[in-house]
Each structure stands twice: as structure tokens, then as C-alpha cells.
Biotite code that builds the C-alpha atoms (Angstrom):
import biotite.structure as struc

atoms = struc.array([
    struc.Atom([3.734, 25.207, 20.724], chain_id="A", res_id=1, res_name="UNK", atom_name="CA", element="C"),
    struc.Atom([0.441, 26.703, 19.395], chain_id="A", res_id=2, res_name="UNK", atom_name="CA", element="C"),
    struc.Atom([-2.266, 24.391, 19.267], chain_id="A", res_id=3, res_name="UNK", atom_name="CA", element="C"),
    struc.Atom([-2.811, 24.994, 15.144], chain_id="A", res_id=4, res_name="UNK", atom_name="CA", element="C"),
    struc.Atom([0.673, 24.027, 15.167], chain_id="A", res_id=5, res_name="UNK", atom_name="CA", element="C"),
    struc.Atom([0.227, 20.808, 17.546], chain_id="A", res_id=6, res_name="UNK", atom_name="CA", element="C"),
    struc.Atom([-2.441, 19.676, 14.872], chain_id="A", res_id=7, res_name="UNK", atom_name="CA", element="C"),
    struc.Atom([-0.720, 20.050, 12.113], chain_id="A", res_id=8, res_name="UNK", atom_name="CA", element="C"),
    struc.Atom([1.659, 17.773, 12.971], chain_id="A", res_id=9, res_name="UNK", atom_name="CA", element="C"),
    struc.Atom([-0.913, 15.401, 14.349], chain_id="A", res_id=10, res_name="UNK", atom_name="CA", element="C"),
    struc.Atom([-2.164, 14.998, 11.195], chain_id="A", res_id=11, res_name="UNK", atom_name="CA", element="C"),
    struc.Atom([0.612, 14.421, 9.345], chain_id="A", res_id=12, res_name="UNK", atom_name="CA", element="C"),
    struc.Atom([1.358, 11.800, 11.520], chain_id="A", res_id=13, res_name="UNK", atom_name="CA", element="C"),
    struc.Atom([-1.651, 10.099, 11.402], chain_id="A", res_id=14, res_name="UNK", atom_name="CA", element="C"),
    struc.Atom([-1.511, 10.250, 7.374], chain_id="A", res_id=15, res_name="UNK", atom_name="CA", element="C"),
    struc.Atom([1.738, 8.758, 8.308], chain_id="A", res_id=16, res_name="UNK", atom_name="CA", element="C"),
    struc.Atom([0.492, 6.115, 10.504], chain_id="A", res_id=17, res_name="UNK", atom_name="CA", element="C"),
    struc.Atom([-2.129, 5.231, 7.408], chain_id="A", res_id=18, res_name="UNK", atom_name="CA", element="C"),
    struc.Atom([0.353, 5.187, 4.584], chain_id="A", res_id=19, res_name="UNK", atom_name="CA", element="C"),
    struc.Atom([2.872, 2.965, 6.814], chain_id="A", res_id=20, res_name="UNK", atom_name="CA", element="C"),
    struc.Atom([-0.243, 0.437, 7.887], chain_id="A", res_id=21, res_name="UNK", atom_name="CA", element="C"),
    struc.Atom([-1.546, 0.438, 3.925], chain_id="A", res_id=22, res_name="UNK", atom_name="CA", element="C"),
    struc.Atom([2.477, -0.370, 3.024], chain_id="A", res_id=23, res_name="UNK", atom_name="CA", element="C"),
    struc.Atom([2.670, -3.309, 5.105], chain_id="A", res_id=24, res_name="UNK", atom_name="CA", element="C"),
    struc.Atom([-0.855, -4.747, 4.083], chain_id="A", res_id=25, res_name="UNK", atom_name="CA", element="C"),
    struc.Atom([0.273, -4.751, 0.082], chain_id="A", res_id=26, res_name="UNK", atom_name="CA", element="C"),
    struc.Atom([3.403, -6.476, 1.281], chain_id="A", res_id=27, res_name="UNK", atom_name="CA", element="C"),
    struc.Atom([1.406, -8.942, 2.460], chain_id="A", res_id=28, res_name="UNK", atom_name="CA", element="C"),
    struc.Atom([-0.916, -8.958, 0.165], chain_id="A", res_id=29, res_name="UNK", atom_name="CA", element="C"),
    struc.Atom([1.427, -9.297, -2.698], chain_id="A", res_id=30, res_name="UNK", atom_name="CA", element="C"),
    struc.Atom([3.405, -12.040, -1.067], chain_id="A", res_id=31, res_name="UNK", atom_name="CA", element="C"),
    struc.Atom([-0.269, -14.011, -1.387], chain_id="A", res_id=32, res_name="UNK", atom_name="CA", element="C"),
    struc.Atom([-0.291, -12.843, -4.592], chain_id="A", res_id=33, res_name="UNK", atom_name="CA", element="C"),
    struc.Atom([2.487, -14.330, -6.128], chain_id="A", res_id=34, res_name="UNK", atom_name="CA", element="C"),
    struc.Atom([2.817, -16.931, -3.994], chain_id="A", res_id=35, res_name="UNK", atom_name="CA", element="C"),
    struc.Atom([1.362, -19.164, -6.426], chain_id="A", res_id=36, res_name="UNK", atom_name="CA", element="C"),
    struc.Atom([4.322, -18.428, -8.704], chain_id="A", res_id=37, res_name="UNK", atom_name="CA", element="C"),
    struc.Atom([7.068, -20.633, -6.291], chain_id="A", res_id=38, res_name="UNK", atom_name="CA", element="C"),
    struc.Atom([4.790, -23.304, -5.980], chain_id="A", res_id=39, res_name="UNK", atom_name="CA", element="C"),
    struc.Atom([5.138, -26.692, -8.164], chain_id="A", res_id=40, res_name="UNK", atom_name="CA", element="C"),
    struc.Atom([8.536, -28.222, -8.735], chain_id="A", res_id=41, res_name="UNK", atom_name="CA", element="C"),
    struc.Atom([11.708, -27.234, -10.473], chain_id="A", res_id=42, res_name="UNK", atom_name="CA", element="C"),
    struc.Atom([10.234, -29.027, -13.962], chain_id="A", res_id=43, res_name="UNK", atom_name="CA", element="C"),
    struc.Atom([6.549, -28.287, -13.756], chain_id="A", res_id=44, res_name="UNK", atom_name="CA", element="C"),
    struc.Atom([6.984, -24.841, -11.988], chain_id="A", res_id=45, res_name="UNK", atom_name="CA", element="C"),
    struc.Atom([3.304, -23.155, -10.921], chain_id="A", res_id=46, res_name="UNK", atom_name="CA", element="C"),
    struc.Atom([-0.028, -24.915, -11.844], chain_id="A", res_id=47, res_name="UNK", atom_name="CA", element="C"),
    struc.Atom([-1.941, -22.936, -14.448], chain_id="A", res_id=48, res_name="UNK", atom_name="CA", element="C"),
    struc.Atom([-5.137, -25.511, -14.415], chain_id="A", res_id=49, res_name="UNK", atom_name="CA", element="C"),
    struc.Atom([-7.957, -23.116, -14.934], chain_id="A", res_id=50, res_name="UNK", atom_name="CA", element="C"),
    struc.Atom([-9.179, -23.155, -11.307], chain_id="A", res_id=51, res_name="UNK", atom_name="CA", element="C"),
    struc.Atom([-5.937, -21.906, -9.918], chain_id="A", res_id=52, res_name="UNK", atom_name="CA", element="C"),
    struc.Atom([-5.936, -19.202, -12.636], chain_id="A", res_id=53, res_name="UNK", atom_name="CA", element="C"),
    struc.Atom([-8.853, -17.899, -11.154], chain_id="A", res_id=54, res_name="UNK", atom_name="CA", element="C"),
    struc.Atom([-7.455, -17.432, -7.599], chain_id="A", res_id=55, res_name="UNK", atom_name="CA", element="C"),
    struc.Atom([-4.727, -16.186, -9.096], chain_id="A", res_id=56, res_name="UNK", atom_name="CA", element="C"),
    struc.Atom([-6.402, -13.393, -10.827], chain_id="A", res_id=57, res_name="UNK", atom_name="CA", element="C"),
    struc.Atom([-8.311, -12.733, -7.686], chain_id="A", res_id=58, res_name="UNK", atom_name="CA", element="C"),
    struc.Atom([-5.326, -12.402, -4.954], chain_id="A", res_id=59, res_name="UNK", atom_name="CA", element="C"),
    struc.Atom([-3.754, -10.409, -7.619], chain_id="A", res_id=60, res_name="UNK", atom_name="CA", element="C"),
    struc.Atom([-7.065, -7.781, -8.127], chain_id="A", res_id=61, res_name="UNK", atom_name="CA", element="C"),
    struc.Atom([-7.042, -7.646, -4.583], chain_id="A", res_id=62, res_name="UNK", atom_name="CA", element="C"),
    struc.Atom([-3.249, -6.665, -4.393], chain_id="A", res_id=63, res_name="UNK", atom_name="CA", element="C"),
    struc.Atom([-4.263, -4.057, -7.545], chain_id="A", res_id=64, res_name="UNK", atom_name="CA", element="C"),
    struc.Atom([-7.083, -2.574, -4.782], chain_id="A", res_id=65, res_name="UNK", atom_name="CA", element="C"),
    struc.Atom([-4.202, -2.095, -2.402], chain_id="A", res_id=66, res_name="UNK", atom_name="CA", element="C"),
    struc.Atom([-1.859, -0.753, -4.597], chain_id="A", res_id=67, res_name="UNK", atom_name="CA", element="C"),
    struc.Atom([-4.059, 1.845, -5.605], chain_id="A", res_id=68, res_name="UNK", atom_name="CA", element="C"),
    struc.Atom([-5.503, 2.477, -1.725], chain_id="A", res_id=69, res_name="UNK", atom_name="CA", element="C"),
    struc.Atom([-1.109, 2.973, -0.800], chain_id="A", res_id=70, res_name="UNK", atom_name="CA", element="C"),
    struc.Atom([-0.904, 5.577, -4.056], chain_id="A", res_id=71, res_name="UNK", atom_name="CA", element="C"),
    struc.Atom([-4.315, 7.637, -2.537], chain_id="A", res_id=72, res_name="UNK", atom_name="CA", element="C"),
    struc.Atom([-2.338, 7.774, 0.796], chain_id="A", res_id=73, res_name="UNK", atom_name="CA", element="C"),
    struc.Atom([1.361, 8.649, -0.743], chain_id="A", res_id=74, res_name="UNK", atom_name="CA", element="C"),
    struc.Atom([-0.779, 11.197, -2.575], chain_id="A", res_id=75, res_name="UNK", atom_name="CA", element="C"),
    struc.Atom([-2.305, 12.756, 0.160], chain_id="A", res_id=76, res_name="UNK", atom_name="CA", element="C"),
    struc.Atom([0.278, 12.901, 2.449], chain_id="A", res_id=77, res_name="UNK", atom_name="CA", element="C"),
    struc.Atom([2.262, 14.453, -0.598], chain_id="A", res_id=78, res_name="UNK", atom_name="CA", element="C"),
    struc.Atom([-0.072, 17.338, -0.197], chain_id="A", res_id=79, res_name="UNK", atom_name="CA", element="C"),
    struc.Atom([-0.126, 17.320, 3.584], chain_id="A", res_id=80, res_name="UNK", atom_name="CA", element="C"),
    struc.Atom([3.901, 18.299, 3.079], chain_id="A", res_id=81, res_name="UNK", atom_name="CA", element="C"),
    struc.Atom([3.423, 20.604, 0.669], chain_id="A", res_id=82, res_name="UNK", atom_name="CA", element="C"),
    struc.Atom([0.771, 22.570, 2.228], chain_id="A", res_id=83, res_name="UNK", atom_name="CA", element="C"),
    struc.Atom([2.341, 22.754, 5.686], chain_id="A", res_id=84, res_name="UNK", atom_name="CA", element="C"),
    struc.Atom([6.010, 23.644, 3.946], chain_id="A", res_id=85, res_name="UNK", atom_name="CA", element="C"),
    struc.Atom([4.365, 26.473, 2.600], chain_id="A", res_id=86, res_name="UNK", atom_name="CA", element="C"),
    struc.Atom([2.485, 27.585, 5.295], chain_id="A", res_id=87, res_name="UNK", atom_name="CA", element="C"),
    struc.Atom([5.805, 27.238, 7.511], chain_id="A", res_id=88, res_name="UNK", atom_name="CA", element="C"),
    struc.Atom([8.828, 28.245, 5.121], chain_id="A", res_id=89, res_name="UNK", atom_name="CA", element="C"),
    struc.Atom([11.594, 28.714, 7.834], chain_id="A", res_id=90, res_name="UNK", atom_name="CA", element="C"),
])
């Protein structure tokens, strides 16, 4: 295999690699996230006093960050297939 070739693929796979690891941080990220929501009882369900809100809103922004950060990877890894597809038709 040409070397061209060889990195091609490399780097596709490490967009790969960066897509998969960005993936599994917003997992966990939005299980923190929303975590709040299954806590309290049956009857009272989450607590909305106005300090909790706040953490709330914050796990949540940070989940927004990595939501965004996962799109800019599907994105460019998007591209990475296209460009190689049409470089390499067959």
C-alpha cells in the first residue's frame, strides 16, 4: 500500500478514535446531567430549590459544550469520507 494511501486511512481512524472518545464522554456527561431528574421520591420527584437549579443548569451547559464538540467531530469525519470516496471511487 502507498504511503498517501496508509495516511489516509490513518486519519480517518484517528477522526474515528476522536468522535468514538467525544461519544462516550456526552454519555457520561448527560447521565450527570439528568441525573438530578431520578432523584427525590415517587411524591416529591426532583428538588427544584433554587440552588439545585443552578447545578442543574450547569451539568446541563456542560453536556450542551459536548454535544456540540461530538457534532464538530461527526462533521468532520463526514468530510473525511467524502473527500477520500471521491478521491478513491472504485
Amino acid at each position: 500500500m502507498p504511503y498517501d494511501r496508509a495516511q489516509e486511512y490513518s486519519d480517518l481512524y484517528e477522526e474515528q478514535a476522536k468522535l468514538q472518545e467525544s461519544e462516550q464522554q456526552a454519555a457520561r456527561d448527560a447521565v450527570v446531567a439528568l441525573s438530578a431528574f431520578w432523584g427525590g421520591d415517587d411524591k416529591t420527584g426532583p428538588d427544584f430549590a433554587p440552588e439545585h437549579v443552578t447545578r442543574m443548569q450547569e451539568k446541563i451547559e456542560v453536556l450542551q459544550g459536548q454535544l456540540l464538540l461530538v457534532d464538530t467531530f461527526m462533521k468532520g469525519l463526514d468530510q473525511g469520507y467524502k473527500k477520500f470516496l471521491t478521491a478513491h471511487p472504485q
